[in-house]
C-alpha positions as CSV (number, residue, x, y, z in Angstrom):
1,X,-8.2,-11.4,-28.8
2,X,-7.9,-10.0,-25.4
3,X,-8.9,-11.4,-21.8
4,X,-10.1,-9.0,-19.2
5,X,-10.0,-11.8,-16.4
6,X,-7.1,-9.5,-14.9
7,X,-8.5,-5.9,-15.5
8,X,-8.6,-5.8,-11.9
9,X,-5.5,-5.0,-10.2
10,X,-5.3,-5.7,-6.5
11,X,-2.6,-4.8,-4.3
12,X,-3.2,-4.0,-0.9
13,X,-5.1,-1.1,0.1
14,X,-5.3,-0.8,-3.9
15,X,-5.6,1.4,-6.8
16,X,-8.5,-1.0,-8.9
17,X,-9.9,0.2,-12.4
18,X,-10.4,-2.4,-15.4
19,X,-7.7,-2.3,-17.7
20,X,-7.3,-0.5,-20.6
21,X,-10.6,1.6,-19.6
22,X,-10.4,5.0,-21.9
23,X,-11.3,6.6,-18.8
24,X,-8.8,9.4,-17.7
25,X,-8.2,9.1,-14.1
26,X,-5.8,10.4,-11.2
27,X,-5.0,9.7,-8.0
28,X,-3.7,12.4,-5.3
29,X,-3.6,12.1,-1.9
30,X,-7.0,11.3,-0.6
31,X,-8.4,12.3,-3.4
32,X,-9.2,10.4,-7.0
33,X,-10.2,12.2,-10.8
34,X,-12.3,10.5,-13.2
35,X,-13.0,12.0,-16.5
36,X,-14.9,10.7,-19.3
37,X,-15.2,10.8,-23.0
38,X,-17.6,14.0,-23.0
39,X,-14.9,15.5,-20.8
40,X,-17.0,15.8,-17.9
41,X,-14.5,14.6,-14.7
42,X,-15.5,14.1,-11.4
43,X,-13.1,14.4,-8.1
44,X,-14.2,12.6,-5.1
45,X,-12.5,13.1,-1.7
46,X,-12.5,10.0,0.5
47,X,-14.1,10.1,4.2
48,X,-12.6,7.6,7.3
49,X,-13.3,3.9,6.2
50,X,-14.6,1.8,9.4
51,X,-15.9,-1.9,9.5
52,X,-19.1,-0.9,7.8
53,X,-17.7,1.0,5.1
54,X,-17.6,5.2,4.0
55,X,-18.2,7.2,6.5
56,X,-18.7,9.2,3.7
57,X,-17.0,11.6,0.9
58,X,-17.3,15.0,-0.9
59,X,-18.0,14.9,-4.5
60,X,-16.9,17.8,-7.0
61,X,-18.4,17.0,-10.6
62,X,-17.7,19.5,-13.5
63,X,-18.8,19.5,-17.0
64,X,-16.8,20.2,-20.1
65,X,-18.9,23.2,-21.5
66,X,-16.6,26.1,-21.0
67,X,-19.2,28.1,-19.0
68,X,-20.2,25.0,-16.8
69,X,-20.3,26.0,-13.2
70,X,-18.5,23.0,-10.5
71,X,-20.9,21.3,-8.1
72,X,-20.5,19.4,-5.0
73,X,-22.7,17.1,-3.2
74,X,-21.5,15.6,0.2
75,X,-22.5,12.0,1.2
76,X,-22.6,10.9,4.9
77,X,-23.5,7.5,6.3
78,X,-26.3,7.5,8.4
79,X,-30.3,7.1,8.5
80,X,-33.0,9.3,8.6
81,X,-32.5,13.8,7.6
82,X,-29.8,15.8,9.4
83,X,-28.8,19.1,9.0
84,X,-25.2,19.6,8.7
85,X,-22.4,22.3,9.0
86,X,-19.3,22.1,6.9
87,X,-15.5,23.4,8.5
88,X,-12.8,23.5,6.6
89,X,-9.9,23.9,9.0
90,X,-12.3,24.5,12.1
91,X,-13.7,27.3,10.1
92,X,-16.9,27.3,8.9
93,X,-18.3,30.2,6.4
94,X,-21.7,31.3,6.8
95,X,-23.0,29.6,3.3
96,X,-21.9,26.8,4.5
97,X,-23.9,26.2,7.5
98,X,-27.7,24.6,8.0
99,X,-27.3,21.9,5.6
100,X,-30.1,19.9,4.9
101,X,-28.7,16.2,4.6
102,X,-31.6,14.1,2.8
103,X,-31.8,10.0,3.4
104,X,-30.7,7.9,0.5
105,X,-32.3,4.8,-1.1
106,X,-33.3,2.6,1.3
107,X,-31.9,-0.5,0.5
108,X,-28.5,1.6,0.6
109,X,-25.8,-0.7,3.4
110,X,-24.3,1.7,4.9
111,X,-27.3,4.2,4.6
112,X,-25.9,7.2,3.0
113,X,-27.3,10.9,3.0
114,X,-27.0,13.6,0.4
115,X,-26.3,17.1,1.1
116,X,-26.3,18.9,-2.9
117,X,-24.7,22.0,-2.3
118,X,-26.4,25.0,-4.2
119,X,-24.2,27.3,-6.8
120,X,-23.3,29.9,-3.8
121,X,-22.2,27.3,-1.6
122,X,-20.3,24.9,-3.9
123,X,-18.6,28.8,-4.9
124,X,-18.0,29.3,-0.7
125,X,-16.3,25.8,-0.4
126,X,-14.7,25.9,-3.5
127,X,-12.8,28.7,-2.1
128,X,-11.9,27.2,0.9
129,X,-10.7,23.7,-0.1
130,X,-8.0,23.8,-2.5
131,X,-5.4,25.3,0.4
132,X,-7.4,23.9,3.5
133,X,-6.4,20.9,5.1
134,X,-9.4,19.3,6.1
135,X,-13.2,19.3,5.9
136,X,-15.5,18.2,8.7
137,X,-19.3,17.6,8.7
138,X,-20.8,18.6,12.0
139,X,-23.9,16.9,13.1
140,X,-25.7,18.3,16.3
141,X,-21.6,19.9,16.7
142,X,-20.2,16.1,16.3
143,X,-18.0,15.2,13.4
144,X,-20.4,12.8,10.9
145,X,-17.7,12.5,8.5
146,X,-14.2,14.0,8.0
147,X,-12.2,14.6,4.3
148,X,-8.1,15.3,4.3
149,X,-7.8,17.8,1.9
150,X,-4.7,16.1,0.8
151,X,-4.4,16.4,-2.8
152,X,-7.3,18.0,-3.1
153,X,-5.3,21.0,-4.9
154,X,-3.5,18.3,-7.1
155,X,-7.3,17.2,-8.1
156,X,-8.5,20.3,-9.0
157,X,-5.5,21.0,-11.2
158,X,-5.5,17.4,-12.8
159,X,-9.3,18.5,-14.3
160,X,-8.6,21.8,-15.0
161,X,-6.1,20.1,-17.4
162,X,-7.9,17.6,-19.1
163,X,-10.9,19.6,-19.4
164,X,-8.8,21.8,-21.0
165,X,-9.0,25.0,-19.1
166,X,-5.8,25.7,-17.9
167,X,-4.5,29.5,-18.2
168,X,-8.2,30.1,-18.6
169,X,-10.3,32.5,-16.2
170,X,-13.0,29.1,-15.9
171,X,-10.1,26.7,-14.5
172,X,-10.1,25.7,-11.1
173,X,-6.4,25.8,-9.9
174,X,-4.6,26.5,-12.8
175,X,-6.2,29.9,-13.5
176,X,-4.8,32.3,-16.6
177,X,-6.3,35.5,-18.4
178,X,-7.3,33.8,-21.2
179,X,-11.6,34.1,-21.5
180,X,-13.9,31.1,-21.6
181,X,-14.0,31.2,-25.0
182,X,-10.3,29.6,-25.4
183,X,-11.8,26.0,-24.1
184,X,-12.1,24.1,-27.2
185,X,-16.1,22.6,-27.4
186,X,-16.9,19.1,-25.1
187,X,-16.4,15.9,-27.9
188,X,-20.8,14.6,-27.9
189,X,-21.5,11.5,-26.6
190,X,-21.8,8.9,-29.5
191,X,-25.7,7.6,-30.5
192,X,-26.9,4.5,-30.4
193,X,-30.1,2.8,-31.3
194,X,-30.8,-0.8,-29.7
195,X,-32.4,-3.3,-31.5
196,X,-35.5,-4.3,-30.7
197,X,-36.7,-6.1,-28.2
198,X,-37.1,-10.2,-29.7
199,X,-38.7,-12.8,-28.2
200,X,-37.0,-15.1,-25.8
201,X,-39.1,-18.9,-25.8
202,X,-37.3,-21.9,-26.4
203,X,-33.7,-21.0,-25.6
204,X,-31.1,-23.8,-25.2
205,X,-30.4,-24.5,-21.8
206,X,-26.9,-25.8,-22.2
207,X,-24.3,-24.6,-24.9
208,X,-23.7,-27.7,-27.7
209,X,-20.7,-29.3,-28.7
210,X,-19.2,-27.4,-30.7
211,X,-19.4,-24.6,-28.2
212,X,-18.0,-26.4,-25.9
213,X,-15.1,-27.2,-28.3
214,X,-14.1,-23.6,-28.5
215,X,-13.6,-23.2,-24.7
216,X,-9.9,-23.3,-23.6
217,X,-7.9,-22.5,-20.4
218,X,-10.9,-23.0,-18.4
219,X,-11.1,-23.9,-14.5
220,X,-11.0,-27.6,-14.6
221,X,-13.2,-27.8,-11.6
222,X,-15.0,-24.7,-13.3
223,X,-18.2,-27.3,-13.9
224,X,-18.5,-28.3,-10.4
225,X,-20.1,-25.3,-9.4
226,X,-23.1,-25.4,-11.5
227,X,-23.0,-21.8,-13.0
228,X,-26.2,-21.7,-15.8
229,X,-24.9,-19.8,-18.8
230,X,-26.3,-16.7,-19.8
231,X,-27.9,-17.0,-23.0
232,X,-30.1,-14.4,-25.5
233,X,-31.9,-14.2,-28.2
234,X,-30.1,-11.2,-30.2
235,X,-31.7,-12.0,-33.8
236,X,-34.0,-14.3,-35.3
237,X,-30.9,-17.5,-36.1
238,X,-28.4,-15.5,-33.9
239,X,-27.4,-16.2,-30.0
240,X,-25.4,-14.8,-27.5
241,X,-23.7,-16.9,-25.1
242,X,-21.4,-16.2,-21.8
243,X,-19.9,-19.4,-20.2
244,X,-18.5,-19.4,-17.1
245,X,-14.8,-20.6,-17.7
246,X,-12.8,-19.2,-14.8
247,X,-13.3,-17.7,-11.2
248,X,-11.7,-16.0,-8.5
249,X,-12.9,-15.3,-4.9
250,X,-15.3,-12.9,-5.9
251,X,-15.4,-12.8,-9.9
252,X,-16.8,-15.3,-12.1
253,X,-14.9,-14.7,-15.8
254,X,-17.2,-15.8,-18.5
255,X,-16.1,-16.7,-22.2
256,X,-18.3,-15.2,-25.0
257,X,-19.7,-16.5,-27.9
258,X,-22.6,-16.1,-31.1
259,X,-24.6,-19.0,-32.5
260,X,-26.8,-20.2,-34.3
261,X,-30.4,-20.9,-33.2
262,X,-29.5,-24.2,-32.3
263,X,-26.2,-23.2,-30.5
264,X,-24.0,-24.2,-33.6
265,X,-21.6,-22.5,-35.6
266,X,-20.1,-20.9,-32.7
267,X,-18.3,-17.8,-32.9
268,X,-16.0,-15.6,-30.5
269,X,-17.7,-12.5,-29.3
270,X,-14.9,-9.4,-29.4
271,X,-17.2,-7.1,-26.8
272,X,-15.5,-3.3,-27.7
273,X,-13.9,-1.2,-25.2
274,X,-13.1,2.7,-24.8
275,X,-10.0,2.2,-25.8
276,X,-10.5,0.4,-28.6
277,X,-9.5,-2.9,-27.6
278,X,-11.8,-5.7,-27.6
279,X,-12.6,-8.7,-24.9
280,X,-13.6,-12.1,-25.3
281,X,-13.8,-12.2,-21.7
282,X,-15.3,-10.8,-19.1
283,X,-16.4,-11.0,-15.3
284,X,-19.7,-11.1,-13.4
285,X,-22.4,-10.4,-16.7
286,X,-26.0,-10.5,-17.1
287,X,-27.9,-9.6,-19.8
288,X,-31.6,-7.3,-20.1
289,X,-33.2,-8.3,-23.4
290,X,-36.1,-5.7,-22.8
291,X,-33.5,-3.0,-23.7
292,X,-30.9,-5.7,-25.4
293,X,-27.8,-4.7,-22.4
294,X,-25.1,-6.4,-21.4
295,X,-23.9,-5.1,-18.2
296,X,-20.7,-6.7,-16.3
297,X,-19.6,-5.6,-13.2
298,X,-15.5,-5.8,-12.6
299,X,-15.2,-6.0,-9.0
300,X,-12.2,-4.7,-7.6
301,X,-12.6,-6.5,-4.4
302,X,-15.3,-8.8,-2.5
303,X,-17.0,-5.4,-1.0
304,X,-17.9,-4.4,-4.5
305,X,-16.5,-0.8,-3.0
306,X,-13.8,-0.2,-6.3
307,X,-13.6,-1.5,-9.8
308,X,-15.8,-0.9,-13.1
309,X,-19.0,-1.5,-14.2
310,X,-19.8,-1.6,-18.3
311,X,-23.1,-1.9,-20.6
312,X,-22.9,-2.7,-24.1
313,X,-26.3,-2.2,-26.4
314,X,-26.7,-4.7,-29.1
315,X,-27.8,-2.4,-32.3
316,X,-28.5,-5.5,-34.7
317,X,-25.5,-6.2,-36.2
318,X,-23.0,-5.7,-33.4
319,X,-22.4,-4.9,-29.4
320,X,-21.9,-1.1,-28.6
321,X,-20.3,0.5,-26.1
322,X,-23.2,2.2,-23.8
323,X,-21.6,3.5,-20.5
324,X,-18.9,2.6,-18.2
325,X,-18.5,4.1,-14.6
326,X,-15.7,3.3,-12.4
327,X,-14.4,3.4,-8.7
328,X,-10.2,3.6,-9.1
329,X,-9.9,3.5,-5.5
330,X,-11.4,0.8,-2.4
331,X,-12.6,3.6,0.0
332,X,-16.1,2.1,0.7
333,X,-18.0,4.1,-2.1
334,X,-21.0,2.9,-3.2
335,X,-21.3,1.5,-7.2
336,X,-24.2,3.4,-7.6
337,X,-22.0,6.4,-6.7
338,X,-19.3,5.9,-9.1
339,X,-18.5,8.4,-11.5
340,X,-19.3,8.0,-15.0
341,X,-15.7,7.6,-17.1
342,X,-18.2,6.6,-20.7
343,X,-21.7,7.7,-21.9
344,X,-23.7,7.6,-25.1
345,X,-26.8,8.8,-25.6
């Protein structure tokens, strides 16, 4: 059985991804590598962090077909369209002026812009960062957001590798002769098939006896805050069950369970992971019985800004990894802008 109560690891300004993820990651510099299980990897280079979070950072996002082509989107904070012009080094190539810089979601704190670079420019600034030092986002010729470069070459190299392109003519950095054709084919994204949807009425509000029984190492006090557990219908006779046994300053850890209609005959629910290693329990969790998800969301600290988030799809006869993103670094980023480090389909 394994806990995930300390997936998190926090250390000052800290490196945070839940443990034993199968995700691939790097850190460089400014810069952090996430790569999934279909070999697509994303580097993200990390703007100034201020009292309200990102000022913003450059994403670089690459597939793991062997002719994919990079891109690159920039995110800015800010409210309301902009046109932007990118400098790396002070110098700014002519593709890489008059950027249009479109508002976010509006419930977004800090609002965020996008600016999604076409093929030509992603190509222009491509060849720019990789031995530049810095890239700047000029607004009406004031900086909107700033990236150090730093690492950015280390990156670059660090996804040419475990997309498998190095020596090749489609790598990055680590460019060789050898033709596209000498990058082995992606791995495909697993299937899976949720169950369908059951009917919800006349759920237990409390877990029974013998659930509570099998709880151990809980929070003495954990009762005192009056967490409702979150219970499903999964089957007709089967339940899930997450109790809140443990919390932190910002993570609730709940214990998992399957039981009978009536909440007996309870066992331990082993939730898989990438890696192959399952979890009893986990932090934060809810669960969507419209598409039969459970989703938990690891937070790295109290912003929410670094950490993982998970969804597992319950198939009928067991709980299947669905898709994992993750934030390894607390830079102000956005969950909804992690990069995806699982994915089935």
């Amino acid at each position: 059985m394994k806990s995930r109560t300390a997936a998190i690891l926090v250390a000052g300004a800290m490196s945070a991804v839940a443990a034993g993820a199968s995700a691939d990651t790097g850190s460089f510099g400014n810069w952090a590598v996430v790569c999934d299980n279909v070999r697509t990897c994303t580097a993200v280079g990390f703007g100034e962090l201020g009292e309200m979070g990102s000022s913003g950072f450059l994403e670089i996002r690459r597939s793991g077909e062997a002719d994919a082509a990079p891109t690159a989107r920039l995110l800015t904070a800010g409210e309301g369209a902009a046109t932007l012009t990118l400098q790396v080094d002070g110098a700014s190539p002519p593709a890489l002026s008059a950027l249009p810089a479109t508002p976010g979601a509006e419930d977004e704190e800090p609002a965020m812009r996008v600016t999604e670079l076409t093929a030509e420019q992603t190509a222009a600034l491509m060849g720019q960062i990789a031995d530049g030092r810095s890239l700047t986002a000029l607004e009406q010729g004031q900086p909107a957001v700033s990236v150090s470069l730093s690492g950015s070459s280390a990156a670059l190299r660090f996804m040419d590798d475990r997309q498998k392109r190095a020596g090749t003519r489609t790598a990055l950095v680590a460019r060789g002769d050898k033709p596209a054709s000498a990058v082995p084919a992606a791995p495909a994204a697993p299937v899976l098939t949720p169950a369908p949807r059951i009917a919800q009425g006349g759920l237990p509000n409390a877990p029974s006896a013998a659930l509570r029984a099998k709880l151990s190492g809980c929070d003495e006090d954990i009762a005192e805050i009056s967490l409702e557990p979150v219970v499903a219908r999964l089957a007709k006779g089967k339940l899930f069950w997450g109790v809140a046994c443990s919390r932190g300053a910002y993570n609730v850890i709940y214990s998992l369970f399957v039981t009978d209609e009536a909440g007996g005959n309870p066992q331990v629910l082993q939730l898989p992971y990438p890696d192959g290693e399952p979890a009893s329990e986990v932090m934060n969790i809810g669960f969507d019985p419209d598409t039969q998800t459970l989703s938990n969301f690891d937070k790295g600290r109290g912003l929410g800004d670094c950490g993982a988030l998970n969804e597992w799809v319950w198939t009928g006869s067991r709980f299947a990894m669905k898709a994992q993103t993750i934030m390894p670094e607390c830079q102000g980023v956005l969950p909804e802008f992690w990069p995806v480090s699982y994915r089935s389909r």
